[in-house]
C-alpha positions in Angstrom: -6.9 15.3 -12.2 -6.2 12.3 -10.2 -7.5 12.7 -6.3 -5.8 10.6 -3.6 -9.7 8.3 -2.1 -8.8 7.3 1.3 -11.4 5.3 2.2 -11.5 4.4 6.3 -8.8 4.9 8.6 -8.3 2.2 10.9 -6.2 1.3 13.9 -2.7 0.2 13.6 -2.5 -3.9 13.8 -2.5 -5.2 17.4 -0.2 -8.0 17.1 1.9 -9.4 19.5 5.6 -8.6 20.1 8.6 -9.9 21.9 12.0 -8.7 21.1 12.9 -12.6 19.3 9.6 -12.2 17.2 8.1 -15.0 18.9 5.7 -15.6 21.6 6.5 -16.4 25.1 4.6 -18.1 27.8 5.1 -15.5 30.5 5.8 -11.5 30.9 9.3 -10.8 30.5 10.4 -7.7 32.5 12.4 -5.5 30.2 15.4 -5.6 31.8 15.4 -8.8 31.5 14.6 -9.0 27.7 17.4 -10.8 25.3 17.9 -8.4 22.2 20.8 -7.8 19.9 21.3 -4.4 21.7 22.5 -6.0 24.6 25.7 -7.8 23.3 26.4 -5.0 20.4 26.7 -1.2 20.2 24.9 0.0 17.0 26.8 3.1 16.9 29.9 4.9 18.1 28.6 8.2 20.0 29.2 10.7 22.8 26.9 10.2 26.0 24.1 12.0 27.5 22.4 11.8 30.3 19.4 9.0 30.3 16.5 10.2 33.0 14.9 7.3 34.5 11.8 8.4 33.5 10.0 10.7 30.5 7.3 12.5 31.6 6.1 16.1 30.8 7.4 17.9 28.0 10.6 19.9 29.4 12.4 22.9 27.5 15.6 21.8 29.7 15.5 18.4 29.0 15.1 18.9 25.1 17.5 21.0 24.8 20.2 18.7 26.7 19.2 16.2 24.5 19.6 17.9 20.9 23.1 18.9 21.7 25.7 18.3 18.7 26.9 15.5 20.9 23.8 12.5 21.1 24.0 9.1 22.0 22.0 6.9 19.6 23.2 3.4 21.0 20.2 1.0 22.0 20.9 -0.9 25.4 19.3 -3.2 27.1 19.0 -1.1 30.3 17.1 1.6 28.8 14.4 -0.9 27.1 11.2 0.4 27.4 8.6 -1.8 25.3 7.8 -3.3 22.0 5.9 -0.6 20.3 4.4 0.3 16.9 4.5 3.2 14.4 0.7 4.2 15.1 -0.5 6.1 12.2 -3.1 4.9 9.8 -0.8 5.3 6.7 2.4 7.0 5.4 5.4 6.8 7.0 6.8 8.0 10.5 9.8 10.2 10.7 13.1 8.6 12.4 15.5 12.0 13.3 19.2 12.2 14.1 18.3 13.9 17.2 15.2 14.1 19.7 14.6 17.5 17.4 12.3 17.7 14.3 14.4 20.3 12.8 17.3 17.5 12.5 18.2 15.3 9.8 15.6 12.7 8.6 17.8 9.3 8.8 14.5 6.9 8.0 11.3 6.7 7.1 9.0 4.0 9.1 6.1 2.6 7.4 2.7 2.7 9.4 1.5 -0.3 11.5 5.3 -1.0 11.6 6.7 -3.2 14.6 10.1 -1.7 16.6 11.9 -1.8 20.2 11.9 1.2 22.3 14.0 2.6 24.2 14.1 5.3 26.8 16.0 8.5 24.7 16.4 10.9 27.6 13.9 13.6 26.1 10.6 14.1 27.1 8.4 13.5 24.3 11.2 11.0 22.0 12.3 8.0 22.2 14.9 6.2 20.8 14.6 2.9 18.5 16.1 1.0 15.3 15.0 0.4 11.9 16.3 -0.4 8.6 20.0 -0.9 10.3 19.6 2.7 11.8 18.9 4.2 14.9 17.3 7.3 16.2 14.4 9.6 17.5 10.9 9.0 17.0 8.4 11.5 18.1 6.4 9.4 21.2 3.4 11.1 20.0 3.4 9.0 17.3 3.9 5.4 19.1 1.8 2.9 20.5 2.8 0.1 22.6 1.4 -3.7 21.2 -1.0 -5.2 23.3 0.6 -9.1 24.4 -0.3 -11.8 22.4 -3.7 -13.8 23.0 -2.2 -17.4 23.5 -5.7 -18.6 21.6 -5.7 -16.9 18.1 -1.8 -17.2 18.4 -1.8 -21.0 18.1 -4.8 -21.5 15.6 -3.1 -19.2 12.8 -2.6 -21.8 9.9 0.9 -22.7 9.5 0.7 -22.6 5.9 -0.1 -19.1 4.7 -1.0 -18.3 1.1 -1.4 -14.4 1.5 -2.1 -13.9 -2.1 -4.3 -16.0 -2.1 -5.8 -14.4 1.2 -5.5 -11.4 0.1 -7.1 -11.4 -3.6 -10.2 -13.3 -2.1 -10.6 -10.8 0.9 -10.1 -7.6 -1.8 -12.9 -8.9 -3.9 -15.1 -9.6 -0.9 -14.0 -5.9 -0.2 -15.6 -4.7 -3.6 -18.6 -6.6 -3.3 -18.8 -4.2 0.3 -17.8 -0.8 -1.2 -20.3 -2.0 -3.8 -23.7 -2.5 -1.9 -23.1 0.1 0.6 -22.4 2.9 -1.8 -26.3 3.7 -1.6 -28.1 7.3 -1.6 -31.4 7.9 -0.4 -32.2 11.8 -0.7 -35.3 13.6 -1.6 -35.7 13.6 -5.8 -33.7 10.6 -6.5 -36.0 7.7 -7.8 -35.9 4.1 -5.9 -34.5 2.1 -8.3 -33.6 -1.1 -6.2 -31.4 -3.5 -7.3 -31.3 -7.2 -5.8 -28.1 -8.3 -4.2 -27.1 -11.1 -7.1 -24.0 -12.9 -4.3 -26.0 -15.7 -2.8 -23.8 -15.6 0.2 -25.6 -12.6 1.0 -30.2 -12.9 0.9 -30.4 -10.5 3.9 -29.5 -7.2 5.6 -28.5 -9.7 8.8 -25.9 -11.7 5.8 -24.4 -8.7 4.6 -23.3 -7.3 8.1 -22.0 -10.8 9.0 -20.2 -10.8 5.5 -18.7 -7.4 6.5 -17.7 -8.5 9.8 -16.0 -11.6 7.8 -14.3 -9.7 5.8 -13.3 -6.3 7.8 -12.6 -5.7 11.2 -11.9 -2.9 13.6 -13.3 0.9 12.4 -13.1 -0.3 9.2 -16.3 -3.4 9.6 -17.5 -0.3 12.1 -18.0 2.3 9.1 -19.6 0.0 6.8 -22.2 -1.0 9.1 -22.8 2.4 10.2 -23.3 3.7 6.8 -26.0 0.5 6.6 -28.2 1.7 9.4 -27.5 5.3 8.2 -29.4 4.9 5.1 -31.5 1.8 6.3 -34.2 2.6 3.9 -31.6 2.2 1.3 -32.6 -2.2 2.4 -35.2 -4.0 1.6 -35.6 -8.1 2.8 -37.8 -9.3 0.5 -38.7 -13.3 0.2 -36.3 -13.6 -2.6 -33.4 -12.1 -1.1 -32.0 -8.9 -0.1 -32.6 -5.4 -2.3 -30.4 -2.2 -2.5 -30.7 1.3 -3.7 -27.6 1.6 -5.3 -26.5 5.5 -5.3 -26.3 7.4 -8.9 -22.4 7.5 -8.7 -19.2 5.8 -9.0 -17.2 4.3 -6.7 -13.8 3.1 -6.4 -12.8 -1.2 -6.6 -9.1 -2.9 -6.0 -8.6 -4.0 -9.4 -6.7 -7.3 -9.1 -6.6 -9.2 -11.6 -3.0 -8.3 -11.6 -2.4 -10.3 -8.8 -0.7 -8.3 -5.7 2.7 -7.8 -3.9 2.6 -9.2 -0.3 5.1 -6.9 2.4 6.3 -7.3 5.8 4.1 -10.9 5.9 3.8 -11.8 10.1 2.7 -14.6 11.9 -0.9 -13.1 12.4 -0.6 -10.1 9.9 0.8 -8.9 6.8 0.2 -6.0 4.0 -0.8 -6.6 0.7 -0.5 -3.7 -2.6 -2.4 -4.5 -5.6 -0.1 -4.4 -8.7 -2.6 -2.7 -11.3 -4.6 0.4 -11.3 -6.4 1.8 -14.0 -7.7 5.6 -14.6 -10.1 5.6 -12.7 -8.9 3.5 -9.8 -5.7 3.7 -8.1 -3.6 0.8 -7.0 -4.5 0.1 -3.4 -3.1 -1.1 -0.2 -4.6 -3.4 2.4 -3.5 -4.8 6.3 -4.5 -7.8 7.3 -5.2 -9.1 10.2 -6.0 -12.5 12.0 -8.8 -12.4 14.5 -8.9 -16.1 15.9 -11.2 -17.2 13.1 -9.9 -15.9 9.8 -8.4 -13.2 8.0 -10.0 -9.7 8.1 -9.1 -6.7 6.5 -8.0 -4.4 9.3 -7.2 -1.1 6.9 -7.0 -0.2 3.3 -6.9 2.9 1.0 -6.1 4.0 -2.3 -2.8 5.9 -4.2 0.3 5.6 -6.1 2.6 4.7 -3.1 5.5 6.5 -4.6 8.8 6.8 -2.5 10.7 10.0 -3.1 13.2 11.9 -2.4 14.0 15.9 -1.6 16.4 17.3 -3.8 19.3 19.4 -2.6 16.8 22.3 -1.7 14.3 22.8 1.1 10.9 21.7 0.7 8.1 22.8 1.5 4.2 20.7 2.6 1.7 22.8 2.2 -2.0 22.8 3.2 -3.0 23.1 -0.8 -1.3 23.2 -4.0 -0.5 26.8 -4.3 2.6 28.1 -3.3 1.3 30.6 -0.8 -0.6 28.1 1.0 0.3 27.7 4.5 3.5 25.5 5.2 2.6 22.0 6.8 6.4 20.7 7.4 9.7 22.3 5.6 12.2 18.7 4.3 15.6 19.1 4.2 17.2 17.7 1.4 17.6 13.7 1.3 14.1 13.2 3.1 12.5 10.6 1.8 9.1 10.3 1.6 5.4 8.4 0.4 3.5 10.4 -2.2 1.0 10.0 -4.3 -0.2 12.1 -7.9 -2.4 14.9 -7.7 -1.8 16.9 -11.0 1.1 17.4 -13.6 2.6 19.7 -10.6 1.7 18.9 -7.3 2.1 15.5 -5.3 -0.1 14.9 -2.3 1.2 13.5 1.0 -1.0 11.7 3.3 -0.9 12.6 7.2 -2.7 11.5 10.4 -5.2 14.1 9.8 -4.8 16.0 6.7 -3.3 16.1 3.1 -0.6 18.1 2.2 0.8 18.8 -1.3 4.4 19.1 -2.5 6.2 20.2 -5.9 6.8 17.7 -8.0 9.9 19.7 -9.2 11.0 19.9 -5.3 11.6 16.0 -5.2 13.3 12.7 -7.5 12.3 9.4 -7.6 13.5 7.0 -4.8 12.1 3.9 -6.2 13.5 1.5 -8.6 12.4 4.0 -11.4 13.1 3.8 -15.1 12.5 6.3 -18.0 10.8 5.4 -21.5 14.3 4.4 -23.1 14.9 1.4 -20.5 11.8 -0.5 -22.1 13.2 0.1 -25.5 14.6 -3.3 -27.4 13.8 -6.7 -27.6 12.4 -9.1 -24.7 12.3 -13.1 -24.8 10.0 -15.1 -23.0 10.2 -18.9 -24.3 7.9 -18.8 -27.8 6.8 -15.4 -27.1 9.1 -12.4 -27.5 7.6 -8.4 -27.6 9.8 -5.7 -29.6 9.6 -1.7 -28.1 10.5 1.1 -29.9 9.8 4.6 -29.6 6.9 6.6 -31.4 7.0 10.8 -31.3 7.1 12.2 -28.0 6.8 10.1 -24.9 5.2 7.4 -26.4 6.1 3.3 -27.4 5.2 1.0 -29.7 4.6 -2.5 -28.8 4.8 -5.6 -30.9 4.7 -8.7 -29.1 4.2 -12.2 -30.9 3.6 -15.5 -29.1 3.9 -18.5 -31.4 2.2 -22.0 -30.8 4.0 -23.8 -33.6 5.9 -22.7 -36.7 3.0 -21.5 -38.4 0.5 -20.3 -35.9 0.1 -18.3 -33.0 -1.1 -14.5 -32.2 0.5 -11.2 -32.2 -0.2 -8.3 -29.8 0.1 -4.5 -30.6 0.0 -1.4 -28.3 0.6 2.2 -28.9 1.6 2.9 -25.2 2.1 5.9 -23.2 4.9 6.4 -20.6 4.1 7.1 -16.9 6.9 9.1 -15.4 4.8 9.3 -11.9 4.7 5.2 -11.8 7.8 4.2 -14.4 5.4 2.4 -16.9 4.4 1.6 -20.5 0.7 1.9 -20.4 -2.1 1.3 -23.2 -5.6 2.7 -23.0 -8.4 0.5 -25.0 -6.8 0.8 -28.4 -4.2 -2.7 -28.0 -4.8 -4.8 -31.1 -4.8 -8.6 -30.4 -4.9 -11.1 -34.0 -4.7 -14.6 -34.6 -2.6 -15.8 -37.6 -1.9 -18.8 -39.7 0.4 -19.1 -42.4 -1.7 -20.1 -45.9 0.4 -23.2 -46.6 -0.4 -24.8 -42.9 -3.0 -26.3 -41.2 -4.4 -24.6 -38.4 -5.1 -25.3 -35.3 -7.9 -26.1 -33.1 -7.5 -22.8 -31.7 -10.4 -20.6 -32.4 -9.5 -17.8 -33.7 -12.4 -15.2 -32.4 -11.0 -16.2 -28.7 -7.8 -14.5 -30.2 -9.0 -11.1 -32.1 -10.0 -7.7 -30.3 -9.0 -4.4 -30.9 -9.6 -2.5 -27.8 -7.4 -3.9 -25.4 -5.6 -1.8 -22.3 -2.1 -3.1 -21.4 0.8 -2.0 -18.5 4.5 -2.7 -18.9 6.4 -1.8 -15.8 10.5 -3.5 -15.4 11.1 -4.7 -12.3 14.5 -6.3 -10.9 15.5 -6.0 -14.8 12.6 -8.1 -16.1 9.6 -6.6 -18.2 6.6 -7.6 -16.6 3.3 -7.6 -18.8 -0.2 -6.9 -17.9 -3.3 -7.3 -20.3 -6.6 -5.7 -19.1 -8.7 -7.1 -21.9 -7.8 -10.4 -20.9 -7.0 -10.3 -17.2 -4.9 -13.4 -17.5 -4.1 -13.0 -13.8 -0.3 -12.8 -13.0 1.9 -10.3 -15.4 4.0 -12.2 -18.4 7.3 -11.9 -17.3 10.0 -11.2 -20.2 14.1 -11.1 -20.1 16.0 -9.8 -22.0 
């Protein structure tokens, strides 16, 4: 059974905000603030009255404002600030009304940037997203700190986030790494040297941590470093750990990883690989004047779905008489991840919750095992699917150098339905052939020959995208059909 491993929660990114996405070089008043709300009505609606001001929560108030009549249109008088979705991961709920009972009209990723506006209920606001607008619970948002003029202007113009981000995520290992240390009575010292030279000291590795991570999430690590200090040792030759008698989880990615929602002085990153033991895993980044830290990251599936056309219910455990965290309406869309062959589990502020897997569809670009079925070309190398009993594929896939030589691939492969992939577990096949009238290469053929390689196949804007885990060739072969 697959657990969701949230590793540190962090602070949502403190970025700068204007309503044109750029900086300016002096406070604008709000009212005087140039967005698209101010020369275009979003929607068509009713009016209610706007107080001034939102204070105290008022029954009066709330109930005005959840009448069947509510006015969702974004102007420029009512303005507030430039605010943030301030969770530390899933989504935040935008309603059709200043009510939680009300429809669910759009989910808003954590750490995301939006306008607010006053809604005329204590304890809402009003805002857009996605081409929508509606109520957000003001519990949930914070308002962005103004940009620092300094680390501004000294972010590189030329961003390579991958790049960024696979370099930091690997630093991040080598930190999950040497501070997953134990030091309790009956467990032998067995202490291991640090083998990184960037790191010969206890002083090196909380600079390299405060390199690589910032915010709570550099703040753990170091506090679990002078929590088990006698976990340490600086020696002449370099720094010594005691490395704890357990496993721990790594972003795998040699798969390369998907960049979202890239900003001047932020962006996310998602790796594209897991494996059993490690889910794929997210990552925000941040800028901090000097160079890119990693502000937040955790583990999961990441899988958008949506409520079918019943209620559903949260609940505190996967058991159907556990207590009820939130009831969906149908058409709610929401960020799960797998838990067992029944159950999903939702991430929130402070707590899991678990939801039937029966209760909710895919909302992803999802595919079943029949859509990889067929044959894919990719130049010289082409791969042929086709089904097995059950669930399962077969995969041939051949990739020829000449007319005579090359090397065929073969997977007996497994189908995902929680992530919509092929997937191969240690058994993949890789030879090297050469027909006997022709000369061969200079290949060698031992680079060529294993028979316990681990493969994905996912399809993704109608391509099939390969991944081999023996050879963790880096970015996924991409076929067409």
């Amino acid at each position: 059974m697959k657990k969701i491993i949230t590793c540190i929660a962090a602070a949502a990114v403190l970025t700068a905000f204007t309503a044109c996405g750029a900086k300016s070089e002096e406070p604008v008043p709000a009212a005087e603030m140039t967005t698209a709300a101010e020369t275009e009505t979003v929607s068509e609606t009713t009016t209610v009255s706007q107080p001034e001001e939102t204070t105290a929560v008022s029954s009066e108030t709330s109930a005005a404002a959840t009448e069947d009549t509510v006015d969702t249109a974004l102007s420029s008088d009512e303005f507030l600030f430039g605010g943030y979705a301030a969770l530390d991961e899933g989504t935040l709920k935008m309603y059709s009304k200043p009510d939680n009972s009300a429809d669910v009209i759009a989910e808003i990723p954590y750490a995301t940037q939006i306008e607010i506006y006053s809604s005329g209920a204590d304890g809402w606001y009003k805002t857009g997203f996605d081409g929508k607008t509606g109520f957000v619970e003001s519990a949930y948002i914070s308002e962005i700190e103004p940009y620092i003029d300094d680390i501004v202007e000294s972010v590189p113009d030329m961003v390579d986030h991958e790049e960024i981000a696979v370099s930091k995520m690997n630093d991040l290992n080598l930190i999950i790494r040497l501070t997953n240390v134990m030091d309790m009575e009956g467990i032998p010292d067995n202490f291991v040297k640090v083998d990184d030279e960037r790191i010969r000291s206890l002083d090196d590795l909380k600079k390299f941590i405060t390199e690589t991570c910032s915010g709570e999430t550099s703040e753990n690590f170091i506090e679990t470093i002078d929590m088990f200090a006698d976990c340490y040792k600086d020696e002449e030759d370099g720094l010594y750990y005691n490395p704890a008698p357990r496993g721990f989880p790594v972003l795998i990615t040699g798969g390369g990883v998907t960049i979202s929602d890239p900003a001047m002085n932020y962006f996310t990153a998602t790796t594209n690989q897991g494996d059993e033991m490690n889910s794929p895993a997210r990552a925000v980044f941040f800028f901090d004047g000097n160079n890119w830290t990693i502000k937040h990251f955790e583990f999961g599936d990441f899988i958008k779905v949506c409520v079918k056309d019943e209620t559903a219910y949260v609940r505190t455990d996967a058991d159907d008489n556990a207590d009820v965290i939130e009831e969906l309406t149908a058409g709610t869309i929401l960020e799960v991840n797998t838990y067992d062959s029944e159950w999903y589990s939702v991430s929130y502020p402070e707590q899991y919750g678990y939801i039937r897997r029966s209760a909710v569809e895919y909302a992803d670009e999802s595919h079943g095992a029949d859509d990889f079925l067929g044959l894919w070309y990719c130049g010289r190398l082409w791969a042929q699917i086709d089904r097995t009993e059950g669930s399962g594929c077969h995969v041939y896939i051949k990739w020829s150098w000449s007319a005579a030589d090359g090397v065929a691939y073969e997977y007996d492969c497994v189908f995902d339905e929680a992530t919509s992939t092929l997937r191969c577990y240690d058994s993949g096949t890789c030879v090297y052939y050469c027909a006997d009238d022709a000369e061969a290469t200079d290949a060698d053929p031992a680079q060529y020959e294993f028979e316990n390689g681990s493969a994905v196949f996912e399809i993704k804007n109608g391509a099939l995208l390969w991944s081999e885990g023996r050879e963790a060739s880096g970015d996924p072969q991409i076929f067409e059909r």
